[in-house]
N, C-alpha and C positions, 0 to 999 in steps of 0.2 A: 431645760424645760422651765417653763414658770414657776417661780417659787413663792410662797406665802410670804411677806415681808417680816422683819426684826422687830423695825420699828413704828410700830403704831397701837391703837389703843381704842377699845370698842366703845362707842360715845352713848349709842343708840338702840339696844340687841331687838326691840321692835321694829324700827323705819330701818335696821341696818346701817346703819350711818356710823363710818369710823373718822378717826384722825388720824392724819400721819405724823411723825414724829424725826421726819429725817430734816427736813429743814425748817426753819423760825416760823414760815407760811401756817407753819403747822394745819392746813388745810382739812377742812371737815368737808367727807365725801360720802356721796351717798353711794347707793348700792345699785350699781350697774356704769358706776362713770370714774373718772380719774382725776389727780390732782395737776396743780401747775404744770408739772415736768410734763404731761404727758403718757408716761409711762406707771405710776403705782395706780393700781385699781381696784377699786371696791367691786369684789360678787360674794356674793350671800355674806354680807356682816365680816368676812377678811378681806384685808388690804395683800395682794397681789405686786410683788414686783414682774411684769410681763415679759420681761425683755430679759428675762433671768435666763442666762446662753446662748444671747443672742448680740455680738461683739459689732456694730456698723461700721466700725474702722481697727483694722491694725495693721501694725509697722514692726520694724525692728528700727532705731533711731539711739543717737547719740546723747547722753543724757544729760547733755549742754544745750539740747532743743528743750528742757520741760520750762526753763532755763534753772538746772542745779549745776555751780560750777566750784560749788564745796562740799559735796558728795560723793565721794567714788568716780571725782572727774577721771574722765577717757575712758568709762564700761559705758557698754550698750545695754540698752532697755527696749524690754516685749510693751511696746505702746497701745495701749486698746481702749475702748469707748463702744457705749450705747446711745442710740438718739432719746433727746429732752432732755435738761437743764431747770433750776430752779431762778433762774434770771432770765432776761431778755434783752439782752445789749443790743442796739441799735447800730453798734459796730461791728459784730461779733464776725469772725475771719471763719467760721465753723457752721454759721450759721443753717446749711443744708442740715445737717445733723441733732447740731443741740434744738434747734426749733424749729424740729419739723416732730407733730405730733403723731408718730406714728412707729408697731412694732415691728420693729424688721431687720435683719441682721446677717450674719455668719452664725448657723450652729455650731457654738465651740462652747463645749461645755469646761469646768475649772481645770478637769484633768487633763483634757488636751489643749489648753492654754499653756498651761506647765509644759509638757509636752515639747508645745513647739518653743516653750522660749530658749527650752535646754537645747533642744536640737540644732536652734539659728544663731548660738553662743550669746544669748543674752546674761547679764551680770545679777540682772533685777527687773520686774514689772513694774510700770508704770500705768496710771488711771488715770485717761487725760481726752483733750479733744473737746470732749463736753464737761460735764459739771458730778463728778463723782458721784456727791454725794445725794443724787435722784436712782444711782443703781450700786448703793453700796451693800447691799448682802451681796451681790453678782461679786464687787471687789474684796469682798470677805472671806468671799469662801475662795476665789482664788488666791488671795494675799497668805491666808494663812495654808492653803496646800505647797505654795512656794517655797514658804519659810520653811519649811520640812526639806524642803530638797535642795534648800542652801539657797536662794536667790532672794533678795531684798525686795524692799516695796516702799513705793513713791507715787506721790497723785500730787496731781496741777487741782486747785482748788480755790474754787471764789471764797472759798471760807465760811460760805454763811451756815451753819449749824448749828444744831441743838444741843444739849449738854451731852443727850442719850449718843446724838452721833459721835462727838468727841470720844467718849468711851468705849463706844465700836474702832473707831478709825485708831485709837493708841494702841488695839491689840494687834496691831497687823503693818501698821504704815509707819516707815523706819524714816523718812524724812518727806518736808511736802514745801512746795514751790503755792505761797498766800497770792493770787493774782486779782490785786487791787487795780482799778479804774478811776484814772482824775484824783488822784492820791485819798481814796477812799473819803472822800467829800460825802457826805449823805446826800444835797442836793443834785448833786451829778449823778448819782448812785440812784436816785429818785425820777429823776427827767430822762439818763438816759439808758439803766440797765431796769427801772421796772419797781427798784428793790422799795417795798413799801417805808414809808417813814417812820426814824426810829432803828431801822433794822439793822443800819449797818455799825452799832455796837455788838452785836452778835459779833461779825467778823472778827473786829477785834478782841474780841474776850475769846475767839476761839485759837486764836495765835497765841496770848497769854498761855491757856491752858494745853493745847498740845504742847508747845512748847517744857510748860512743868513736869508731862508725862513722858516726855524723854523725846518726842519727835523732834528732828533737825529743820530748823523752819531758812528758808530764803522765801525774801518779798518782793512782787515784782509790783511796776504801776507803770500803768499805762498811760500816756502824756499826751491829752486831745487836746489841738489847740481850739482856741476860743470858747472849747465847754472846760476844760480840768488840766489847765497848765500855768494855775496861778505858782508864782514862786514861794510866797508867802503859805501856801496851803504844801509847798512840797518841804518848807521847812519843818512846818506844826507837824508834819507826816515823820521826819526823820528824825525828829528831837524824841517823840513816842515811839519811835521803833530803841531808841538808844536808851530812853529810859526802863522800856517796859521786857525788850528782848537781847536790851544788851549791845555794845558797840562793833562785835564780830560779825553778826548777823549780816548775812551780804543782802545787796538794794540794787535792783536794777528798773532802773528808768528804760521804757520800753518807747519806741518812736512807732508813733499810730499810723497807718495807711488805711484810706479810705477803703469800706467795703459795707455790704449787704442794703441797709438802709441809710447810712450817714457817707452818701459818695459828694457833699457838696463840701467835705470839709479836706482841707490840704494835709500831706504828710509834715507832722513835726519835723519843725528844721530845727537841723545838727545842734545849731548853736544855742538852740533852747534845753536839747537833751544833756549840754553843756553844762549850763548854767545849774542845773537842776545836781548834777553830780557835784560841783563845786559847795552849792550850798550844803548839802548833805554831808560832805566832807568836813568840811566848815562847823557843824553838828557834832560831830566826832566821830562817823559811821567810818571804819577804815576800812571797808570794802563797798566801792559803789561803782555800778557798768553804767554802761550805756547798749540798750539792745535796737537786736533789725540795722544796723550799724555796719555791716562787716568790712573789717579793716580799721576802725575807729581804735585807737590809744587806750581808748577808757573800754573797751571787752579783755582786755590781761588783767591779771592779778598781781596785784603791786603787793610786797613786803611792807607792813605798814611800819615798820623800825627801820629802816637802811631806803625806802623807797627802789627799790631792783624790782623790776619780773621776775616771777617765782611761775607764771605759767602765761604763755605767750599764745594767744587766741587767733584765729581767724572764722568769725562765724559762729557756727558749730564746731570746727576743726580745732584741735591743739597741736599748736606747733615747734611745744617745746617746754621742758619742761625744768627748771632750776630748784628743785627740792630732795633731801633729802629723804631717806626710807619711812622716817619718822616725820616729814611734813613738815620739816624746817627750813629754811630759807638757805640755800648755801653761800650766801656772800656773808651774811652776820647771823647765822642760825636762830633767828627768830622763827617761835613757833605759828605755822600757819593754820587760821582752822576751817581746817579741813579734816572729815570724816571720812574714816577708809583709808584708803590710799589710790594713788594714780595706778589707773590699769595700762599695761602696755599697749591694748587695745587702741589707745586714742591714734595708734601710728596706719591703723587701718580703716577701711570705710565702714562706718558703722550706720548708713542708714541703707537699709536694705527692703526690699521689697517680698513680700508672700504671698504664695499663688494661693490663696485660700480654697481654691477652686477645686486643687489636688485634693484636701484634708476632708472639705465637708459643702454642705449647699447652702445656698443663701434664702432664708424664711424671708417673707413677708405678710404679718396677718391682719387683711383688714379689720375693722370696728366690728363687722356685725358677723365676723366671725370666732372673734376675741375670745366670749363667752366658756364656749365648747375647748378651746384652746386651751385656756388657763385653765378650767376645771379638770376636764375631762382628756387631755394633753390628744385630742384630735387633729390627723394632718391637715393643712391647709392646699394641701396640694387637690 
């Protein structure tokens, strides 16, 4: 059901007019309407997350799709998502979901989230598809019922946060995949996901500090040609990830394909997703891919001491693996880092399909039914 939000802050107790608090937008909302995402909403002077039980996507998927491929590579992850997002990519592969402003989902409340991930042998939940952090109490109160019953927690995440959300998301979220765009350029970030000017120092300071609170960070960027494929901006991006998060930290350079409103721009060729891993190398990054690639040299993970494969990729799939129990290299047991350990899982198919249909029914509430919904939790049926 709808649940009252964490984070936000009453601006106005007369006009009813709150702020939200989960992203930088930090949006001042009045009373009867919602913020960017779509989803948090003001009735009578509380901010409302709407969508609180209500999942618009999930999976059971391999946890080399969030792409974490120094996490507990080879477990499967319970993948789930609500629609609305605090961006607006012009590219966005999601885009049915993340920006479409509307409540509607799978009733699956935290406990049978849990539920079903233990049942489909998931390792850990993932918070992915759209943009976490627009339905992070939803992944709060699931993240931390998980952690009780032994399964981990990871979210796909633009990053852009507030301090308050950092400090939510460190009590629950064991590692997070940073999915930077045009190697996190502000004016790219400005033209063509939306992100107001200025804002995308948030991102970064929110890597900084997850990071100090113990989260395991991997960054991904995504590589538009003609808007965010300078090499020059993919250096300044790697030189900062080496100085600020360190040179273990893995980089994966993502190959864009056109989709939703940017279909006149071509797929990044190979040879530029190349170039980009060279120079990052070249930085001192000793782990950097190439993603959307499958088959490409640069998806394995190189021993950055002896250069051997230490995990031999296809895709999503692992096809092999040369490491020791302890995560060390067996040709010159150089330590590799990686959190966890390899699950034997990676030798099975780990994206798997859920009839949701079986567990529970699919909501959809329009706008001017909202009201009654969130207050007064009345069916829509």
């Amino acid at each position: 059901m709808p649940k009252e939000a964490l984070l936000y802050r009453l601006l106005d107790a007369e006009r009813k007019i709150v702020e939200c608090l989960a992203c930088p937008r930090r949006c001042k909302i009045p009373e009867g309407a919602a913020g960017f995402c779509g989803i948090r909403w003001n009735f009578e002077g509380k901010l409302y997350l709407a969508c609180h039980g209500l999942a618009i996507a999930v999976a059971i998927d391999p946890i080399e799709k969030k792409p974490l491929y120094h996490f507990n590579p080879g477990s499967a992850v319970f993948s789930m998502s609500t629609t609305g997002c605090s961006w607006a990519c012009k590219f966005c592969q999601n885009w049915d979901i993340s920006q479409r402003k509307v409540i509607a989902g799978w009733r699956l409340e935290p406990e049978r989230i849990v539920e079903l991930a233990k049942a489909y042998g998931a390792h850990g939940i993932t918070y992915t598809y759209n943009e976490p952090v627009v339905f992070i109490e939803y992944a709060y109160d699931v993240g931390m019922l998980a952690k009780k019953h032994g399964l981990f927690n990871t979210m796909v995440t633009n990053g852009y946060m507030t301090d308050e959300t950092i400090d939510l998301v460190s009590k629950f979220i064991d590692a997070a995949t940073i999915d930077l765009k045009g190697h996190g350029d502000p004016e790219f970030a400005k033209k063509l996901c939306l992100v107001p000017p200025g804002h995308m120092e948030y991102v970064f300071n929110a890597m900084i500090e997850l990071k100090r609170k113990g989260v395991f960070i991997e960054v991904t960027d995504l590589v538009v040609p003609k808007y965010g494929d300078d090499l020059e901006k993919a250096k300044k991006l790697a030189r900062w990830i080496v100085e600020n998060l360190g040179p273990d930290t893995p980089l994966h350079f993502l190959r864009f394909h056109p989709d939703y409103q940017l279909l006149d721009v071509p797929s990044t060729p190979v040879e530029v997703l190349e170039k980009h891993v060279e120079i990052a190398r070249a930085e001192g990054l000793r782990y950097v891919y190439v993603g959307n690639v499958p088959g490409h040299e640069y998806e394995h993970t190189y021993c950055p001491n002896c250069g051997s494969i230490v995990i031999r990729r296809f895709g999503f799939e692992i096809l092999e693996v040369r490491l020791t129990e302890d995560n060390r290299c067996t040709n010159c047991g150089a330590k590799i880092n990686i959190v966890g350990r390899v699950h034997p899982t990676y030798r099975l198919d780990r994206m798997v399909y859920i009839p949701l249909d079986l567990y529970t029914e699919f909501v959809h509430v329009p706008h001017t039914k909202l009201r009654n919904y969130v207050l007064k939790g009345e069916s829509t049926r």
